[in-house]
FIDRENLUM-641529 format. One record per residue: residue number from 1; residue in three letters; y, x, z of N, C-alpha, C, CB in turn. Coordinates in Angstrom, 3 decimals. Glycine has a CB too. Layout:
N
  nr rest      npy      npx      npz     capy     capx     capz      cpy      cpx      cpz     cbpy     cbpx     cbpz
 NUM  ala        Y        X        Z        Y        X        Z        Y        X        Z        Y        X        Z
...
This chain:
203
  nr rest      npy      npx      npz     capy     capx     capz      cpy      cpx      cpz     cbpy     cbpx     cbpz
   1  unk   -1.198    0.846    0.000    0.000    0.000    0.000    1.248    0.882    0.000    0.006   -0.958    1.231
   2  unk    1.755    0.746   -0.767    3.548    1.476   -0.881    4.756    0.392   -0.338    4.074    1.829   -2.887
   3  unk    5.037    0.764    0.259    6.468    0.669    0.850    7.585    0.617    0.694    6.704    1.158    1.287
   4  unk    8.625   -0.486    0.158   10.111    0.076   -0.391   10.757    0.410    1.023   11.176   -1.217   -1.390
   5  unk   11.932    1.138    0.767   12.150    1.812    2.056   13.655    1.822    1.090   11.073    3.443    2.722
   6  unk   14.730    0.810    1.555   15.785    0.693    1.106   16.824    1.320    2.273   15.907   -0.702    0.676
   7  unk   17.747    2.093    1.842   18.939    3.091    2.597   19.961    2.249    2.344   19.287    4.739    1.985
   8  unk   20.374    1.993    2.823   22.150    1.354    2.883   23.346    2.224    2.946   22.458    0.497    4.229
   9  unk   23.929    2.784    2.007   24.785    3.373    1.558   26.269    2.790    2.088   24.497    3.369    0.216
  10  unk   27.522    3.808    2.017   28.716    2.927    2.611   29.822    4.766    1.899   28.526    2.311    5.181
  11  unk   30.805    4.039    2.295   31.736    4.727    1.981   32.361    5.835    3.669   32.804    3.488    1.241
  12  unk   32.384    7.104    3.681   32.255    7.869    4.745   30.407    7.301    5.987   34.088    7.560    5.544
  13  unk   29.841    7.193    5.043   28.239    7.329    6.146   28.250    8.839    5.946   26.338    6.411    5.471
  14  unk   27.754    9.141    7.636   27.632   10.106    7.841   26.009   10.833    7.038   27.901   10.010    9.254
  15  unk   26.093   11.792    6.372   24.991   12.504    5.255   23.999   12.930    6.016   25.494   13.812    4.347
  16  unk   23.704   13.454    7.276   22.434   13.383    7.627   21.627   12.122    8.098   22.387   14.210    8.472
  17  unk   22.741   10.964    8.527   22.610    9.860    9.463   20.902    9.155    7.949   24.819    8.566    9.769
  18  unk   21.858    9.249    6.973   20.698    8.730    5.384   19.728    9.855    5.096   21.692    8.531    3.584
  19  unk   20.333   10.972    5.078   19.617   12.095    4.498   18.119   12.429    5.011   20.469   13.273    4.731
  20  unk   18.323   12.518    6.377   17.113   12.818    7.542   16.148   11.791    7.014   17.552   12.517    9.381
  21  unk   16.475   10.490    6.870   15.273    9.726    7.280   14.704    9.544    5.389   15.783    7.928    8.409
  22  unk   15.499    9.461    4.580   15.294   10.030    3.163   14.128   11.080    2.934   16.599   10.721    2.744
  23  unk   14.675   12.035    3.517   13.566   13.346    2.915   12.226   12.773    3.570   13.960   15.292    3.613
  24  unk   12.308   12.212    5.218   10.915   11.768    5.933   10.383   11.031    5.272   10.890   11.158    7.157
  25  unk   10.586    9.600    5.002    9.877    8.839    4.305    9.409    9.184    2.733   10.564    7.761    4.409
  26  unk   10.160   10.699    2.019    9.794   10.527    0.817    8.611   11.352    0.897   10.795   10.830   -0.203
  27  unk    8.597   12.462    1.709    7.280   13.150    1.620    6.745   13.096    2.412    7.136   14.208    1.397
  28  unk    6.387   11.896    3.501    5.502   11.741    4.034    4.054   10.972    3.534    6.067   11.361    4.874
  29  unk    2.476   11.543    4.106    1.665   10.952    3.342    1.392   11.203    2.226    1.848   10.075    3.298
  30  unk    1.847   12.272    0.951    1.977   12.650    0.245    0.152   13.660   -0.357    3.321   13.114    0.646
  31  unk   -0.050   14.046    0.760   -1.154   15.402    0.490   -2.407   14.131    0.286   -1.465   16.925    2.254
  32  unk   -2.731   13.045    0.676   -3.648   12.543    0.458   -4.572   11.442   -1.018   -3.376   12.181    1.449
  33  unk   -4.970   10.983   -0.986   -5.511   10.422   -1.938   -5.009    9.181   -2.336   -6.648   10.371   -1.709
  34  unk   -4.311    8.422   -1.274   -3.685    7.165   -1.552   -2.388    6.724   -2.099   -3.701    6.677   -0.626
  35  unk   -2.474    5.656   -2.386   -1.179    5.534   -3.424    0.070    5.803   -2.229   -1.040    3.662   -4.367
  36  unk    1.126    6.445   -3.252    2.162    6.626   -2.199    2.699    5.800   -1.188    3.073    6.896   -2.703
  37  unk    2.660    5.942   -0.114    2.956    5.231    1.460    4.497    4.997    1.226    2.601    6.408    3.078
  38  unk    5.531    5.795    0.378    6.657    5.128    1.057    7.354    5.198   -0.736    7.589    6.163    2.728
  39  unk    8.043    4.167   -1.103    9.052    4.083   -2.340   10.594    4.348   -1.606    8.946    2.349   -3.208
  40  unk   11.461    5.231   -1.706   12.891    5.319   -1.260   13.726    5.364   -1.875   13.208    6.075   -0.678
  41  unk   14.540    4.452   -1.863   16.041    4.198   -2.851   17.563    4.013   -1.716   15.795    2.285   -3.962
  42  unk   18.080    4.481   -2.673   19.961    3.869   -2.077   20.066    3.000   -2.650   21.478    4.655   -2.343
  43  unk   20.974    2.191   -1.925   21.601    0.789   -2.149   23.081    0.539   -1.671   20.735   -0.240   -1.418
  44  unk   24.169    0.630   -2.574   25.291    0.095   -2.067   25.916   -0.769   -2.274   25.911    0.578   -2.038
  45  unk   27.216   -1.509   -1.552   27.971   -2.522   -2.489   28.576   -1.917   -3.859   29.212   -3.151   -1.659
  46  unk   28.983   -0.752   -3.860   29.745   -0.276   -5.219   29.138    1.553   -5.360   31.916   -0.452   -4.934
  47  unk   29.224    1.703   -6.295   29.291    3.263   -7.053   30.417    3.557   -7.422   28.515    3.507   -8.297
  48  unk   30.674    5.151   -7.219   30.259    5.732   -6.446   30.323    5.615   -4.754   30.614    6.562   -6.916
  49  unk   29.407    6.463   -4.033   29.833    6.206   -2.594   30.390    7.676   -2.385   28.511    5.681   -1.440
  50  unk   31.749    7.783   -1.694   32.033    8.906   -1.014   31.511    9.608    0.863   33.427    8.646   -1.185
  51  unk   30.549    9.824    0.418   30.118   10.304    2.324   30.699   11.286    2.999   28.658   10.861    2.632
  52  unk   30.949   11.593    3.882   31.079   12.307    4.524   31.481   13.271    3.991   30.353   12.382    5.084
  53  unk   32.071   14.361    4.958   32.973   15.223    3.544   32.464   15.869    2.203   33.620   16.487    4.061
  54  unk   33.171   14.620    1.722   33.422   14.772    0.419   32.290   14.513   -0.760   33.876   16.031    0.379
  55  unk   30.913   14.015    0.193   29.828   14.057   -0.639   29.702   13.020   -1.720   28.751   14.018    0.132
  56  unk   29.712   13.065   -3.235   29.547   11.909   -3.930   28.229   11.556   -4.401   30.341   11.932   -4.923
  57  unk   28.049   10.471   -4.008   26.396    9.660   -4.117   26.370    8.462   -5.599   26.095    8.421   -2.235
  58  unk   25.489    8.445   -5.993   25.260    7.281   -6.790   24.024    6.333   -6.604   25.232    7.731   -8.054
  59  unk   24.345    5.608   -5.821   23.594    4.978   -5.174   22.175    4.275   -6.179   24.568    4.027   -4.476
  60  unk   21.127    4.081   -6.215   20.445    3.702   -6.941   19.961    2.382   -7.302   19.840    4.262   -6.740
  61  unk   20.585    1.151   -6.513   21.077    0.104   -6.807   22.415   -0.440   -6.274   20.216   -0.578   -6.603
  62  unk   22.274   -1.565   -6.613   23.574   -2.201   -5.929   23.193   -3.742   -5.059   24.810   -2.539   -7.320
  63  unk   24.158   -3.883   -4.444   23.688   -5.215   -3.171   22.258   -6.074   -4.092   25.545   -6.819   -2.824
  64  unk   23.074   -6.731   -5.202   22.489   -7.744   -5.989   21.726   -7.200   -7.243   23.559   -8.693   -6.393
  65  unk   20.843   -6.226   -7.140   19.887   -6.029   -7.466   19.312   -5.189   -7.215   19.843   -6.121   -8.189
  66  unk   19.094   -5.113   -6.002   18.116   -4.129   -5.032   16.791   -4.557   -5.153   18.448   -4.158   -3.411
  67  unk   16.071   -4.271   -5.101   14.423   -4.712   -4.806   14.376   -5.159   -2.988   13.121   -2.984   -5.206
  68  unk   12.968   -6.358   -3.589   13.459   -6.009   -1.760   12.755   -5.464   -0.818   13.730   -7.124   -0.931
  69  unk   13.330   -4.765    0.173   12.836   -3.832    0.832   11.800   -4.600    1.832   13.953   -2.997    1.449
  70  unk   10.837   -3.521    2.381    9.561   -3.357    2.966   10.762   -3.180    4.737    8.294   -1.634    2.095
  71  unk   11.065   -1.887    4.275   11.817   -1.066    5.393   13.558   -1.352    4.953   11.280    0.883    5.307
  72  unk   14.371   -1.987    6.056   15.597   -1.737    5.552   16.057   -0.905    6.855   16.480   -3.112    5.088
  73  unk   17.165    0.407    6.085   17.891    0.970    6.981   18.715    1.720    6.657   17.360    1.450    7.713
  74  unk   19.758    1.245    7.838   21.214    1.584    8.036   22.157    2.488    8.428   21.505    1.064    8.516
  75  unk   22.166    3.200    8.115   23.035    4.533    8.883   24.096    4.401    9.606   23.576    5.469    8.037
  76  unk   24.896    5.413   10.311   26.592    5.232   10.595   26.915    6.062    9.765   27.331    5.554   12.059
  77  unk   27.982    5.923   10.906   29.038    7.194   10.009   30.651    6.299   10.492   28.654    7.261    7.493
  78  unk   31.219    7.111   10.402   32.866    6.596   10.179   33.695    6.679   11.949   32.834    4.452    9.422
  79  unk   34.764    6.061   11.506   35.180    5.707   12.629   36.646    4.820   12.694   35.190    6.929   13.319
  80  unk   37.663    5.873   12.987   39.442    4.693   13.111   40.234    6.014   12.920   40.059    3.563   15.198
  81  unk   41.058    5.911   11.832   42.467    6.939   11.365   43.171    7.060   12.628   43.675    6.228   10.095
  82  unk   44.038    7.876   12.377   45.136    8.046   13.380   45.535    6.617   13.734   46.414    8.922   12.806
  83  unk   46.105    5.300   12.752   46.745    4.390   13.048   46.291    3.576   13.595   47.205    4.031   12.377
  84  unk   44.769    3.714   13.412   44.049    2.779   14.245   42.735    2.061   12.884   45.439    1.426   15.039
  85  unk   42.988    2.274   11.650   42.373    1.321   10.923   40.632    1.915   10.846   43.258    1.170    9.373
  86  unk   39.877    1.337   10.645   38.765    1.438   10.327   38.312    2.119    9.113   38.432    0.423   10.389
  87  unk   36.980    2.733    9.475   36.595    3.180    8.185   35.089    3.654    8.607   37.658    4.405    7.511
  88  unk   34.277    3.502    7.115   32.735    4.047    7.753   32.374    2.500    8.219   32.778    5.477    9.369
  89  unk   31.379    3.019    9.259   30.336    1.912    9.725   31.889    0.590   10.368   28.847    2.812   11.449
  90  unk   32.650    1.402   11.242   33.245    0.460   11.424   33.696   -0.208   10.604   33.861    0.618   11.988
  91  unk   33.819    0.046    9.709   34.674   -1.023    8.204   33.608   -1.982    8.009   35.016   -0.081    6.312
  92  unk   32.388   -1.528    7.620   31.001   -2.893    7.268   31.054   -3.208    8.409   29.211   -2.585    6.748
  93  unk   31.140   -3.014    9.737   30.289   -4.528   10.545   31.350   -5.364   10.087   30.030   -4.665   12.601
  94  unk   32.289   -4.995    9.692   33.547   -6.860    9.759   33.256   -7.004    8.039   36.294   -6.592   10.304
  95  unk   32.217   -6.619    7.296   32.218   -6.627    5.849   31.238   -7.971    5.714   31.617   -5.079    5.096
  96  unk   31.927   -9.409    5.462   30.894  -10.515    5.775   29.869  -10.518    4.667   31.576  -11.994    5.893
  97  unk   30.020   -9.331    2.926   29.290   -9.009    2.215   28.047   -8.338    2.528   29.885   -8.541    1.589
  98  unk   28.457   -6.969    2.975   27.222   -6.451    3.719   26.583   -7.163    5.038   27.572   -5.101    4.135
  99  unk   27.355   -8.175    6.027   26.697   -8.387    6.714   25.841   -9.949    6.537   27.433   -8.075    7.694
 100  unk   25.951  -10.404    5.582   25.304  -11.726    5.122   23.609  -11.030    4.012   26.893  -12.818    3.893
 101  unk   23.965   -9.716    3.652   23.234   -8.881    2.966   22.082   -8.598    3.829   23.976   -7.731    2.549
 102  unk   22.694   -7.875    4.936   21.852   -7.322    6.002   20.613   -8.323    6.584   22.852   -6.951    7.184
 103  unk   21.504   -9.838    6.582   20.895  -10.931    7.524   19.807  -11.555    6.669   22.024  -12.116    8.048
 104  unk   20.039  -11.526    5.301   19.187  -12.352    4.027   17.755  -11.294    4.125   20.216  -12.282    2.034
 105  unk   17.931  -10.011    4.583   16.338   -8.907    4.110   16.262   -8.792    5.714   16.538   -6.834    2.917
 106  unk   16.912   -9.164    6.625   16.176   -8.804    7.709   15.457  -10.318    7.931   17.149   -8.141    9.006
 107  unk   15.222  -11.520    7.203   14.368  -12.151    7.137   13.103  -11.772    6.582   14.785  -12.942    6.746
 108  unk   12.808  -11.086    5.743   11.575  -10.752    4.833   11.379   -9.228    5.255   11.872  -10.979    3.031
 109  unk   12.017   -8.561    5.747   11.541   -7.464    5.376   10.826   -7.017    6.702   12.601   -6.561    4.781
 110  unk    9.522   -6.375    7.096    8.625   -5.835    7.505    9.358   -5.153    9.302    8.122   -4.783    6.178
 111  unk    9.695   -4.144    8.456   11.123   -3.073    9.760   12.255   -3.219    9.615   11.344   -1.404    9.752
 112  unk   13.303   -3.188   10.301   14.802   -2.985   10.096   15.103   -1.622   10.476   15.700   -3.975   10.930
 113  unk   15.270   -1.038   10.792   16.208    0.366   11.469   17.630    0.523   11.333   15.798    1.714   10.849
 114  unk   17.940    1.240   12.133   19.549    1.702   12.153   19.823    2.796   12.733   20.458    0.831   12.804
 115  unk   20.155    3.841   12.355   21.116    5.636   12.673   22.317    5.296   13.403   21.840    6.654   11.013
 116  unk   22.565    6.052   14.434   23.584    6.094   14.840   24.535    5.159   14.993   23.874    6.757   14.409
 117  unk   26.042    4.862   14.605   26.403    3.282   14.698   26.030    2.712   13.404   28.032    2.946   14.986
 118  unk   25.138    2.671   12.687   24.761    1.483   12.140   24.159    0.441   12.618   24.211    1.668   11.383
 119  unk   24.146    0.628   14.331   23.227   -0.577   15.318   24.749   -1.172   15.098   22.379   -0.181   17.387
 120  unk   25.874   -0.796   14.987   27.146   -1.639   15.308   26.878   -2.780   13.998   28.869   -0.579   15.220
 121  unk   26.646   -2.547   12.680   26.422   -3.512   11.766   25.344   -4.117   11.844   26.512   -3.147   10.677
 122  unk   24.191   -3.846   12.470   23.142   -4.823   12.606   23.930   -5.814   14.201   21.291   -3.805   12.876
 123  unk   24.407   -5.206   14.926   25.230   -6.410   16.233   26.152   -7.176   15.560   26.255   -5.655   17.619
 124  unk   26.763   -6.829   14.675   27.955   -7.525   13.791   27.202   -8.754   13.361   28.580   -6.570   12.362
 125  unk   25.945   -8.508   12.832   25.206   -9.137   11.654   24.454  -10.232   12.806   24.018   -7.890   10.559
 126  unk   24.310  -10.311   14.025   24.028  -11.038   14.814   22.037  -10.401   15.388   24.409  -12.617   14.005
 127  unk   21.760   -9.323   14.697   20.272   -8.814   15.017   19.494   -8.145   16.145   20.058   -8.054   14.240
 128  unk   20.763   -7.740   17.210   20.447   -7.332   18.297   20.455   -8.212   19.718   21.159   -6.356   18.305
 129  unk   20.956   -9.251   19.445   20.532  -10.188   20.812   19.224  -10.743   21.319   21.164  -11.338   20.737
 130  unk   19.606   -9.881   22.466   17.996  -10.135   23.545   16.816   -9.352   23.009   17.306  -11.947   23.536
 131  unk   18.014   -7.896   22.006   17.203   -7.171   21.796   17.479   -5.614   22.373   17.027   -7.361   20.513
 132  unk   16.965   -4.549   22.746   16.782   -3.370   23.137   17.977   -2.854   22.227   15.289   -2.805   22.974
 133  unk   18.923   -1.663   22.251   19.510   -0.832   21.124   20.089    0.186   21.738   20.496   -1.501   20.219
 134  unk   20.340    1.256   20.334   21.227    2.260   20.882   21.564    2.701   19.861   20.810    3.228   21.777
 135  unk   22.352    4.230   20.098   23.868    4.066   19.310   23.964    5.669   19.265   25.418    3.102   20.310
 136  unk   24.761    6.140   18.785   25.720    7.401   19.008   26.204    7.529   20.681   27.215    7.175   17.945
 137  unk   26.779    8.264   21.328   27.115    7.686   22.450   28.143    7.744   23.046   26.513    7.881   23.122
 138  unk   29.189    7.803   22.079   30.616    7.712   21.657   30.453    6.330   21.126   31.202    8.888   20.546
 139  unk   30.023    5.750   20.849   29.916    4.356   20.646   29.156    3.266   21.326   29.585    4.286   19.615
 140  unk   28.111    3.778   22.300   27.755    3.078   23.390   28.836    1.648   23.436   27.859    4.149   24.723
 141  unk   29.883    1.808   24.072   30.563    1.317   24.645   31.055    0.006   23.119   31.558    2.514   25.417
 142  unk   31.794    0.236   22.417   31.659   -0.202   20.984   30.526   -0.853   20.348   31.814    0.797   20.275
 143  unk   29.137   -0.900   21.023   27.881   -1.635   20.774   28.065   -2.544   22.240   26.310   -0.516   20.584
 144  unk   28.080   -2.248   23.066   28.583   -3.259   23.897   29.167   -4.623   23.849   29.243   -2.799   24.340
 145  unk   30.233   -4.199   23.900   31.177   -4.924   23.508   31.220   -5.961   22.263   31.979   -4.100   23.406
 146  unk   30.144   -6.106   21.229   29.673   -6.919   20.077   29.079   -8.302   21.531   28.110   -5.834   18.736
 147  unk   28.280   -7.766   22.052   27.377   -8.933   22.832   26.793   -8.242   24.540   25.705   -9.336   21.592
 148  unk   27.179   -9.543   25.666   26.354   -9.006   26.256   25.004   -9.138   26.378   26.700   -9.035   27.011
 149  unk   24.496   -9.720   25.251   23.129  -10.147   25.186   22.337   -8.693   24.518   23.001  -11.679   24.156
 150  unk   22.941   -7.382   24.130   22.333   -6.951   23.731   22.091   -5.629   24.946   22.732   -6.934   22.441
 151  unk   21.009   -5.426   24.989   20.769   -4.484   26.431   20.522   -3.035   25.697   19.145   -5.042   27.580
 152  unk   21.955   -2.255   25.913   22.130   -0.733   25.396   21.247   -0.120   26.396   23.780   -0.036   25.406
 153  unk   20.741    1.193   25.816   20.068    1.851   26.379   20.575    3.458   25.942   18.716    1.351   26.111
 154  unk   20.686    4.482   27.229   21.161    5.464   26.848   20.797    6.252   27.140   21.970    5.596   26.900
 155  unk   21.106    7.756   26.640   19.692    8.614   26.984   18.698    9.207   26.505   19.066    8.185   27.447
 156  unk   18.648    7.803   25.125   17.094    8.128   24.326   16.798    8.352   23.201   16.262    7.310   24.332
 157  unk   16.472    9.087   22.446   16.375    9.467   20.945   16.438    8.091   20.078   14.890   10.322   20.625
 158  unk   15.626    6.769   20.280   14.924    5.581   19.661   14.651    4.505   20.860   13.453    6.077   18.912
 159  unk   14.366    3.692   20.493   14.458    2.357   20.890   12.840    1.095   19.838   16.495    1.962   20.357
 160  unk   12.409    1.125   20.489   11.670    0.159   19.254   11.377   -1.001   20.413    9.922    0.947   18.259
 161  unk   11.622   -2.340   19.397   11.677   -3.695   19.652   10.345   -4.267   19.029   13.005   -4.334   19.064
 162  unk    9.499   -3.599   18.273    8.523   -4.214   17.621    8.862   -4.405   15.960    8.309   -5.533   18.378
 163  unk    9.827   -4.829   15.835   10.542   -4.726   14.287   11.658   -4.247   14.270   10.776   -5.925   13.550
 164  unk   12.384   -3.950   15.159   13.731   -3.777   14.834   13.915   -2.340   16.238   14.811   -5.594   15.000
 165  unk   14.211   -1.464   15.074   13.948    0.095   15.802   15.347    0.531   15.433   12.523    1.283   15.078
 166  unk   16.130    1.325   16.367   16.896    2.036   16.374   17.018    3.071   16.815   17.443    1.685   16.551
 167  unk   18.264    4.190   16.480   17.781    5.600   16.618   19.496    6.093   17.124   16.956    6.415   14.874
 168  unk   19.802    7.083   18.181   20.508    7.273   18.796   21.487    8.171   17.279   19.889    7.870   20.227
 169  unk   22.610    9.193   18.175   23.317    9.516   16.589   22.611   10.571   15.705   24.910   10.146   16.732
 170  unk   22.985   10.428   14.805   22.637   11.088   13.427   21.115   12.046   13.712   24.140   12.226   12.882
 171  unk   20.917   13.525   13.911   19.636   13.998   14.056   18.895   13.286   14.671   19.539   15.048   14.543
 172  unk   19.170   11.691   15.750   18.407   11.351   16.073   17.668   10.402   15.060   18.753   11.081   17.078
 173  unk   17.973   10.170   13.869   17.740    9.139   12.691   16.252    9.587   11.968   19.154    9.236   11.458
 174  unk   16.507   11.188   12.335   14.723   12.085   11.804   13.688   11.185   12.851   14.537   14.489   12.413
 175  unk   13.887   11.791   13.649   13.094   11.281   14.926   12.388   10.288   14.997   13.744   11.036   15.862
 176  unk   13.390    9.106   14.619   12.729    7.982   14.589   12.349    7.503   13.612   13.191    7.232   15.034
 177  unk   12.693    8.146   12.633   11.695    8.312   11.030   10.201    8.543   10.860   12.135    9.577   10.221
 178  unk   10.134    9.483   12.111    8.860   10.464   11.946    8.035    9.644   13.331    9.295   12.573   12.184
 179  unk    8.688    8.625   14.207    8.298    8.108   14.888    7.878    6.466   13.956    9.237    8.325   16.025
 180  unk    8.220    5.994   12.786    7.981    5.249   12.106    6.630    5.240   11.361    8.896    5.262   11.538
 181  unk    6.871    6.616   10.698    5.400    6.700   10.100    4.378    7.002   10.736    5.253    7.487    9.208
 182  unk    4.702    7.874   12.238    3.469    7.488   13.239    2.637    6.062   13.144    4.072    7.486   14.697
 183  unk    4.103    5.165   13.375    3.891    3.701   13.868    2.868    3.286   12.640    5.490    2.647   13.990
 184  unk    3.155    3.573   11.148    3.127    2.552   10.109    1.376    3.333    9.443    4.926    2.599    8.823
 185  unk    1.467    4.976    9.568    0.317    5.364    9.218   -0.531    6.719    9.796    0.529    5.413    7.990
 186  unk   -0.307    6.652   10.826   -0.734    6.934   11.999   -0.101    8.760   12.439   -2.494    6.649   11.868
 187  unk   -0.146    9.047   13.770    0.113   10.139   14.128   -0.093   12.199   13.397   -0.523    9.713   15.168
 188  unk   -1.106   11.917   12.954   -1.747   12.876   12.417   -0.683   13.026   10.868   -3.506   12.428   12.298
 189  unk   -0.555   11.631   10.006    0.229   11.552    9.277    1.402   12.920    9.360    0.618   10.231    9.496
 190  unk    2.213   11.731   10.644    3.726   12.167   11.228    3.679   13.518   10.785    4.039   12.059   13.002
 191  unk    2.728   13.937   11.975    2.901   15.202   12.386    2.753   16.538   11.335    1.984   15.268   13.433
 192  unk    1.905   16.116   10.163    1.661   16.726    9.252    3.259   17.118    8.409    0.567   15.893    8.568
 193  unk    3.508   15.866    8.219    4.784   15.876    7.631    5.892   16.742    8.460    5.211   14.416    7.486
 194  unk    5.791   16.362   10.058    6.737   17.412   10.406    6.617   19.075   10.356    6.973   17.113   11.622
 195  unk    5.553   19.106   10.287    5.138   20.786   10.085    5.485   20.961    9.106    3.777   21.369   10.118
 196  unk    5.416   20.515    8.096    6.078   20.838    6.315    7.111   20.625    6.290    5.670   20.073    5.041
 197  unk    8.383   20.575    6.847    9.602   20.479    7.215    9.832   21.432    7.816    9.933   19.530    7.790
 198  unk    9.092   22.210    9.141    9.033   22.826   10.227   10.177   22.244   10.968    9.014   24.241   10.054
 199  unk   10.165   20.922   11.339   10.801   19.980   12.230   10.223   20.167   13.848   10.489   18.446   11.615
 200  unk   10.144   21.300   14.449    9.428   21.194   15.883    9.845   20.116   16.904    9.632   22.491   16.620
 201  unk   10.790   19.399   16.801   11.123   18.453   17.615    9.752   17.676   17.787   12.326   17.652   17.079
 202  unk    9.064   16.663   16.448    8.249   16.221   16.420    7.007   17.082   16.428    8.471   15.528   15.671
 203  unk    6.091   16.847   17.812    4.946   17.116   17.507    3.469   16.469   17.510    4.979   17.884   17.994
């Protein structure tokens, strides 16, 4: 069984927050006999995306004709200018495009995940109440504040709810990548994959 494993792209997402869990899912499972375990694409509202400094992406679909994903997940990134305005993750949670997007595949789709503050656009999107989450931790407080129904947790690399897994900031987005494909095709998998990385975090 193969897997779409759709990335959510944005304008300033932070490049490892996508990148990390990108390279995990693409070569994981790979050395064996079975059909490939994971399909991975970008998906944004528009092309090009500008990330993080300065990186230009071309995302490999767009909202309305994405395939639909197995795995959807969300990165951060961003934050507030000098004046105060938004940008990055903070700009999509108030994006009622991406967040009506988010809410339509987190009906069908298998896993959700979220990097860093991209738990802020899944709380925007209404997906974390009376559910477990976490965040960057400069934004703790900023995931809060969406709901008190959602019980932050701090401290911890990941978070898993059963479907809806989140991953503390950015390097923590590997982690719970490699804690995914544990989940999805077993440990030995993971771990294989992290040695071919030479990722020692995961062992």
């Amino acid at each position: 069984m193969t897997r779409n494993v759709a990335i959510f792209l944005f304008d300033a997402v932070e490049v490892l927050d996508f990148a990390g869990p990108y390279e995990v899912f693409s070569v994981s499972g790979l050395r064996g006999s079975a059909p490939k375990p994971f399909e991975v694409y970008t998906v944004a509202e528009k092309s090009p995306v500008m990330a993080r400094n300065g990186l230009t992406i071309i995302p490999d679909f767009l909202l309305d004709n994405c395939p639909p994903p197995d795995i959807l997940l969300i990165p951060g990134g961003g934050g507030y200018t000098t004046d105060g305005q938004p940008f990055g993750s903070r700009k999509e949670m108030h994006n009622p495009v991406v967040l009506d997007w988010v809410r339509k595949h987190n009906n069908t789709a298998e896993l959700v995940l979220s990097v860093c503050t991209g738990a802020l656009i899944l709380g925007n999107a209404g997906l974390l109440e009376h559910q477990k989450a976490t965040t960057h931790f400069m934004a703790l407080d900023g995931l809060r504040a969406i709901s008190p129904h959602i019980e932050v947790i701090e401290n911890v690399r990941y978070v898993d709810n059963g479907r809806i897994i989140l991953s503390a900031g950015v390097s923590a987005g590997i982690d719970m990548s490699y804690y995914v494909v544990s989940k999805l095709l077993g440990a030995d998998v993971a771990s294989e994959s992290a040695r071919y990385a030479q990722y020692d975090y995961w062992k």
